[in-house]
C-alpha positions in Angstrom: 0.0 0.0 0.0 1.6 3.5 -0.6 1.0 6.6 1.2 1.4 10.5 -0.3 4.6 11.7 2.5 5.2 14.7 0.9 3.2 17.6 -1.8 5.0 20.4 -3.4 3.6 23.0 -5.3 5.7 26.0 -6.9 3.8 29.2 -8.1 5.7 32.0 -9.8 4.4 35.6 -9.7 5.7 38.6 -11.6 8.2 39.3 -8.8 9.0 36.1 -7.1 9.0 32.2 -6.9 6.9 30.4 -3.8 7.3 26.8 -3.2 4.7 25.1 -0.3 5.8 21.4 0.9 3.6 19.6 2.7 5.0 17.0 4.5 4.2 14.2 7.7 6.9 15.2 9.7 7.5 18.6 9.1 4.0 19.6 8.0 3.1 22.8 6.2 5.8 25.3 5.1 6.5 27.6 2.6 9.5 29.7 0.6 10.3 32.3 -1.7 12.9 33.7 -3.3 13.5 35.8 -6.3 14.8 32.3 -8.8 13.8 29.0 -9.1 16.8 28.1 -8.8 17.0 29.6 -5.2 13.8 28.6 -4.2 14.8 25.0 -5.1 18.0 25.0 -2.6 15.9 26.0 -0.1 13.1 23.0 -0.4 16.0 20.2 -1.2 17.9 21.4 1.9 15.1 21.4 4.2 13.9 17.9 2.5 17.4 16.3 2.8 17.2 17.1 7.0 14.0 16.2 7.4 14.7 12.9 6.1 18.3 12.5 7.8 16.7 12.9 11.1 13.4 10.7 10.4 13.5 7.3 12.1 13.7 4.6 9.4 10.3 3.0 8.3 
């Protein structure tokens, strides 16, 4: 059976990129920043601790 652990949705506007992860453990957060690029960083670091410092399934 597989479960959804984790949602993210990025929106761009005229002036900046939001991203909104939705996740078990951390629940709901979101980011911005001026690039995608930037933006990106942001989620994949926060992603890479939060699953570094989940117990193991």
């Amino acid at each position: 059976m597989e479960e959804l652990i984790l949602s993210v949705e990025f929106l761009r506007s005229k002036q900046k990129v939001v991203a909104r992860v939705a996740s078990e453990a951390g629940g709901v957060r979101e980011y911005s920043g001026p690039s995608p690029g930037e933006v990106i960083d942001l989620v994949v670091d926060d992603l890479r601790e939060e699953f570094e410092s989940a117990p193991p399934s």
